[in-house]
C-alpha positions as CSV (number, residue, x, y, z in Angstrom):
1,X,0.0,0.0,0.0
2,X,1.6,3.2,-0.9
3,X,0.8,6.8,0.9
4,X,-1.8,9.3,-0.3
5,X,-0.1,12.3,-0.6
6,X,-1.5,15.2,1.2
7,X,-0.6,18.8,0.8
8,X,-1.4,22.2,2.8
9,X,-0.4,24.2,5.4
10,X,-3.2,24.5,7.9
11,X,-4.0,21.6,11.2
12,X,-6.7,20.3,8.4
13,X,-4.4,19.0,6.3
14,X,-1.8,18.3,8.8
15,X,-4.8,16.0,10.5
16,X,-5.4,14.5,7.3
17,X,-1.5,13.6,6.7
18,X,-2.1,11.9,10.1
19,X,-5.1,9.5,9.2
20,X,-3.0,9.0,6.4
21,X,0.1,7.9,8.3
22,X,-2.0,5.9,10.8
23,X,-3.8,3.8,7.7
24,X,-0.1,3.2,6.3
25,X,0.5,2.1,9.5
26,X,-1.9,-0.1,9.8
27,X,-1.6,-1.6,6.3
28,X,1.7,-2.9,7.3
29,X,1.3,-4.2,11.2
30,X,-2.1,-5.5,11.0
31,X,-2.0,-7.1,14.8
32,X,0.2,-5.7,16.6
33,X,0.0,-1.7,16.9
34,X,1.6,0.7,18.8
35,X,0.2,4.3,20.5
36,X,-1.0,5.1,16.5
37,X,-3.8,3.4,16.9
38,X,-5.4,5.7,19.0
39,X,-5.5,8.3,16.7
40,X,-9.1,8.8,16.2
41,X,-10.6,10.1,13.1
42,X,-13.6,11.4,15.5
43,X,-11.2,13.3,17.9
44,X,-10.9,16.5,16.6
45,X,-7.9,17.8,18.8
46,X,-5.4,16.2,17.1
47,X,-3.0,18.0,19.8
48,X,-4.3,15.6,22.2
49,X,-3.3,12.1,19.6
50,X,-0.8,10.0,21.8
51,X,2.9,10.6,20.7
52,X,1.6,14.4,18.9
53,X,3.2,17.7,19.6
54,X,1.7,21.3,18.3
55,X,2.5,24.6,18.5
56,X,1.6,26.8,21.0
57,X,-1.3,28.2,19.9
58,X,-2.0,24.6,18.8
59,X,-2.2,25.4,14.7
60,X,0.1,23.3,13.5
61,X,2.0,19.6,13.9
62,X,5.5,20.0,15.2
63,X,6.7,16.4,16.7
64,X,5.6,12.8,16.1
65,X,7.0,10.6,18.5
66,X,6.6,7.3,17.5
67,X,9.4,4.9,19.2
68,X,9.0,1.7,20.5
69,X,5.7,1.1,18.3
70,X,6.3,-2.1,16.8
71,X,6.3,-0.2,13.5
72,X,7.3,-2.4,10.8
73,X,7.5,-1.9,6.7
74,X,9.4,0.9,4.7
75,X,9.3,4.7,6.2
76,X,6.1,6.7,5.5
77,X,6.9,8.6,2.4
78,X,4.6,12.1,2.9
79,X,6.0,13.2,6.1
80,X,7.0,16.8,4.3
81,X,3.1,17.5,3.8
82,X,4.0,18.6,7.2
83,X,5.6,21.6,6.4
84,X,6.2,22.6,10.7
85,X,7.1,19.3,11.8
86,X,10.6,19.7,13.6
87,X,11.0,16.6,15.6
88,X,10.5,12.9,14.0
89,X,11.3,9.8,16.8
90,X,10.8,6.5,15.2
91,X,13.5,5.0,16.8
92,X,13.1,0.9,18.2
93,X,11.0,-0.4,15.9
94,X,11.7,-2.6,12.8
95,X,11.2,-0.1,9.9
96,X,13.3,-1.8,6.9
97,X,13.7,-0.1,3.3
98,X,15.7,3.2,2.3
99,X,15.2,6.3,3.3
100,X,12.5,8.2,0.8
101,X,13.4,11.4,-0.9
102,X,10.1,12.9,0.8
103,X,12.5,13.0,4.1
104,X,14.8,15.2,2.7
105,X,12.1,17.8,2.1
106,X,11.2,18.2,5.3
107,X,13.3,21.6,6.0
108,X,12.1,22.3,9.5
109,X,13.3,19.3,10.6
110,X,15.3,19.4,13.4
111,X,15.0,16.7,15.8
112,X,15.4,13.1,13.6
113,X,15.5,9.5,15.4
114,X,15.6,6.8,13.4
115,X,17.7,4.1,15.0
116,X,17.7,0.6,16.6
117,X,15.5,-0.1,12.9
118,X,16.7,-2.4,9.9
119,X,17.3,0.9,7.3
120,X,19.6,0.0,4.5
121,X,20.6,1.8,1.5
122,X,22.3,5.3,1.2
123,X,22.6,8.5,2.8
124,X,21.8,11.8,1.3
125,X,20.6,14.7,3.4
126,X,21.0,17.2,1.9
127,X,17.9,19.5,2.3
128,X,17.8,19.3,6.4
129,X,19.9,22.2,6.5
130,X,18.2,23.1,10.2
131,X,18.7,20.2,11.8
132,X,20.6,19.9,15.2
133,X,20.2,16.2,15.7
134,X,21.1,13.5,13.8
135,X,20.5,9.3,15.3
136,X,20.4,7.1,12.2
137,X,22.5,4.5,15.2
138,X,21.8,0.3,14.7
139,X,20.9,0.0,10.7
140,X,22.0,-1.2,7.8
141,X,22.5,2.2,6.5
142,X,25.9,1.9,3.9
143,X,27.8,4.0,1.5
144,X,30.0,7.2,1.8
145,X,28.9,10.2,3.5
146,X,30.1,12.9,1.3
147,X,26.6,13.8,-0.4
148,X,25.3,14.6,3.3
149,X,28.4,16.5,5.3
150,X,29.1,19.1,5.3
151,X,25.5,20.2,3.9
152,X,24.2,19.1,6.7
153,X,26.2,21.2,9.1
154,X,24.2,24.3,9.1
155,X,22.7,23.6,12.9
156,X,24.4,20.1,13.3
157,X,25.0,19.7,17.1
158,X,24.5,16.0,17.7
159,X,25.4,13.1,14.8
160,X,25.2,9.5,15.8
161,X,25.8,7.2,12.6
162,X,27.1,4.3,15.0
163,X,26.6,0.6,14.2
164,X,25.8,1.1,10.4
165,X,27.6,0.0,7.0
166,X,28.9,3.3,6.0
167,X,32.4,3.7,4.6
168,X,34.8,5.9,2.7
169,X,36.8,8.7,4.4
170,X,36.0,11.2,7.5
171,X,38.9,13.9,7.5
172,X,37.3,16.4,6.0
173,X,33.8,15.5,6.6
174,X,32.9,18.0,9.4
175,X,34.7,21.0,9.1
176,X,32.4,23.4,8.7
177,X,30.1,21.8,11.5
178,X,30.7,24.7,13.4
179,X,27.8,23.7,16.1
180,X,28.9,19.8,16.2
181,X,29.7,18.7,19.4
182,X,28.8,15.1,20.0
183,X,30.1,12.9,17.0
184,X,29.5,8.9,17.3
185,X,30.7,6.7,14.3
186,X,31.5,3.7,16.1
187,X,31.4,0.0,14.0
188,X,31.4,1.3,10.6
189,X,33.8,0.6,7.7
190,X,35.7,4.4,7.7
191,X,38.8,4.7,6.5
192,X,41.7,6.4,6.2
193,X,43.0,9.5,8.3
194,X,41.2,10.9,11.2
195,X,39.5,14.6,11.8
196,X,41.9,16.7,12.8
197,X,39.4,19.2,14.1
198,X,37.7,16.6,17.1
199,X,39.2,19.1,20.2
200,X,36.2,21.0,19.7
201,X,33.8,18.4,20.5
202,X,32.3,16.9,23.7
203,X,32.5,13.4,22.5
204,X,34.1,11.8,19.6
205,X,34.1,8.1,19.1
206,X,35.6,6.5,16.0
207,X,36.0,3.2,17.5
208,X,35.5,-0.2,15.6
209,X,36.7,1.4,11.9
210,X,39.2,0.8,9.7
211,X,41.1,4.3,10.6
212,X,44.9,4.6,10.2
213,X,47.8,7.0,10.9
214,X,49.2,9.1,13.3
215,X,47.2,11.4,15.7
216,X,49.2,14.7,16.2
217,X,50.3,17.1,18.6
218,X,48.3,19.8,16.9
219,X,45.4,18.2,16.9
220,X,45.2,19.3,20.6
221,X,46.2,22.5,20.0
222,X,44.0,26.0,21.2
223,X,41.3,25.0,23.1
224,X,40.1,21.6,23.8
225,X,36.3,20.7,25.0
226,X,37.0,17.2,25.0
227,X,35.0,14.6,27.6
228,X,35.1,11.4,25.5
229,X,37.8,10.8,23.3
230,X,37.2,7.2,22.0
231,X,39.9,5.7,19.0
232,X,40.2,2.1,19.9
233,X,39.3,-0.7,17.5
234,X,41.4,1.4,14.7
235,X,45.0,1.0,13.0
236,X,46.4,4.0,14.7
237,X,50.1,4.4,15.2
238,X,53.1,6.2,16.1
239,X,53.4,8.0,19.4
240,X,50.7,9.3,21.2
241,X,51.3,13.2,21.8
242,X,51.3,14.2,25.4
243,X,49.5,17.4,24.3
244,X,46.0,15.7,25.0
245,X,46.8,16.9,28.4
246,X,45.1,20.2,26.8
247,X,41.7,18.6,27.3
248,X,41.1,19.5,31.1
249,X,37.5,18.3,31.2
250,X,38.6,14.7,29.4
251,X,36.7,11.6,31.1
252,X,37.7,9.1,29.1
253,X,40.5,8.4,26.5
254,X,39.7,5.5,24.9
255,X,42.7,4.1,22.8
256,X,42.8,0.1,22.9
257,X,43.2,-2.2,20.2
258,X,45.2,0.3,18.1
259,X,49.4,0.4,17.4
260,X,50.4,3.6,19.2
261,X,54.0,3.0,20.2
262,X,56.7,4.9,22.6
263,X,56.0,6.4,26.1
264,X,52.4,6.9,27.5
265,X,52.7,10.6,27.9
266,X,53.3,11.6,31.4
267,X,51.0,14.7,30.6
268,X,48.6,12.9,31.0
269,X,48.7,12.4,34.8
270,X,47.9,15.9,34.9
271,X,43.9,15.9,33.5
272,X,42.4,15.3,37.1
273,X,39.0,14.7,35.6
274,X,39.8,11.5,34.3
275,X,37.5,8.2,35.5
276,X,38.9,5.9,32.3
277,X,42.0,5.4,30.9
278,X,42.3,2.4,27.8
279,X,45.9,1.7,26.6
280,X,45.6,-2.3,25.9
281,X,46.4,-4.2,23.1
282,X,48.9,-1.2,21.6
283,X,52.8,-1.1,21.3
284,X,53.5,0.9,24.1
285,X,56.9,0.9,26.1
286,X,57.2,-0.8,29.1
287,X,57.7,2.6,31.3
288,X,54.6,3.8,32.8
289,X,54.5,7.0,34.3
290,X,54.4,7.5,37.8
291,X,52.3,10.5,36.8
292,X,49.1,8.7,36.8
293,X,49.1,8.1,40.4
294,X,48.1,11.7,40.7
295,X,44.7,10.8,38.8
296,X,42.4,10.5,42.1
297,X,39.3,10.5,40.3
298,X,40.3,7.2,38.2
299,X,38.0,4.2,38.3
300,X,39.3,2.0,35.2
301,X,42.7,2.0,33.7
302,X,43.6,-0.9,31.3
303,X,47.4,-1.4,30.3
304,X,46.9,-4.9,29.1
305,X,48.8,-6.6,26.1
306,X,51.9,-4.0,25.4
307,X,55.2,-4.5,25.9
308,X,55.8,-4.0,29.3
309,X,58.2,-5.6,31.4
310,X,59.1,-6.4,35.0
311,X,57.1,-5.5,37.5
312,X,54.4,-3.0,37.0
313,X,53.9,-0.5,40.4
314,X,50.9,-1.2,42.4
315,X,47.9,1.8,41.7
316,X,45.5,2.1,44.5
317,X,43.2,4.7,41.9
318,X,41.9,2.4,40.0
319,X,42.0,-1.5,38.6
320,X,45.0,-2.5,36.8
321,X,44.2,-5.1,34.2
């Protein structure tokens, strides 16, 4: 069963995009329905549907919440007849197919939850040049990026892509984000070098790709926002530069499973505010620094699987695995 398309710009036709929705609903989940099916063709305060924000003045659709629904079937392909909607949660359910063109219409968008579904196919978002959140996390979603960022960086403050299919490069993907500042891409299939510009985030986890080369001193340099910093799973190597310790507010620095070599940077004993510390499974030398015995606030610090030798000194901060 395929949409009816319905156009306007009043709570009419935003109603009747609704019935529409619910039917197309329906037509694919003909037992088991979630909070949709109370939508009720007789209730005329549509404001009041379970899972329906309005306006203020209650004129217009703003927000459909539909997550955890038990929605199942491709994505509802007239969801731009809504010409105010700003916030779309379909997140948890089992919504399978690509994502239709219609999406990228929706210009008010700014609030878009799509994950934990079976989505496959491509990327392009190019016309959601006001959106400030971005969870397309747990699909099947493949492909490069390029065609989305950085025309999707207008208002872009949160992008999780994690646990996808999507490849091809990420260096110069986010540049002009200059709002960004939580970036998850774990378990994808990037490549190549990393984005030099991640200081300026809150979080940025890369972990579980295919990323390679050496993560340089300047990449800390100016200021540094930094709480998460997660690289592991990644082909990373060279020496890890003690200028990290530029990131004060760092709570975790996640960098197992990579091939850093040389010291592990004194510096580092110096960022107070860090609960995790993740060295294992890299090439570093044997000499740890007695530094990190000044980090009271650690709870987890993993060492495991480098080349250490002798005996390693007892840390009463944290477990030493």
């Amino acid at each position: 069963m395929t949409a009816t398309a319905v156009t306007g710009d009043s709570m009419d036709s935003d109603r009747e995009v609704l019935l529409s929705f619910k039917s197309y609903l329906e037509s694919w989940n003909p037992t088991e329905r979630g909070k949709y099916n109370e939508w009720e063709t007789e209730k005329q305060d549509v404001c009041q549907w379970p899972g329906i924000t309005c306006t203020p003045e209650r004129s217009r659709i703003t927000g459909i919440n539909l997550r955890d629904s038990t929605i199942s079937g491709p994505l509802f392909g007239n969801f731009s007849a809504l010409t105010q909607l700003a916030f779309l949660d379909l997140s948890n359910n089992t919504i399978g197919g690509s994502i239709p063109d219609d999406l990228n219409r929706c210009h008010n968008l700014k609030h878009l939850n799509l994950s934990l579904n079976i989505i496959e196919g491509e990327l392009s978002f190019s016309g959601l040049s006001n959106l400030e959140v971005l969870d397309l996390s747990v699909n099947q979603i493949a492909g490069d990026i390029h065609s989305t960022f950085p025309t999707l960086c207008n208002r872009l403050v949160v992008a999780n892509l994690s646990t996808n299919n999507f490849s091809g490069r990420i260096d110069d993907i986010f540049i002009e984000c200059r709002y960004l500042k939580h970036v998850d891409l774990r378990y994808n299939r990037f490549s190549g070098e990393i984005w030099s510009g991640f200081r300026r985030l809150v979080k940025f986890s890369v972990s579980g790709n295919r990323l390679s080369g050496n993560i340089s001193a300047s990449m800390f340099r100016g200021n540094c926002t930094l709480q998460v910093l997660d690289l592991s799973g990644n082909g990373f190597v060279g020496e890890f530069p003690g200028q990290v310790s530029n990131c004060q507010n760092l709570n975790v620095l996640d960098l197992w499973g990579n091939n850093f070599t040389g010291n592990i940077p004194a510096e580092i004993g110096s960022i107070s505010s860090l609960r995790g510390l993740y060295f294992g499974k890299n090439e570093f030398s044997r000499d740890i620094p007695e530094t990190l015995l000044n980090l009271s606030n650690l709870v987890f610090l993993d060492l495991s699987r480098n080349n250490f030798g002798g005996e390693l000194q007892e840390y009463s901060g944290g477990s030493l695995k």
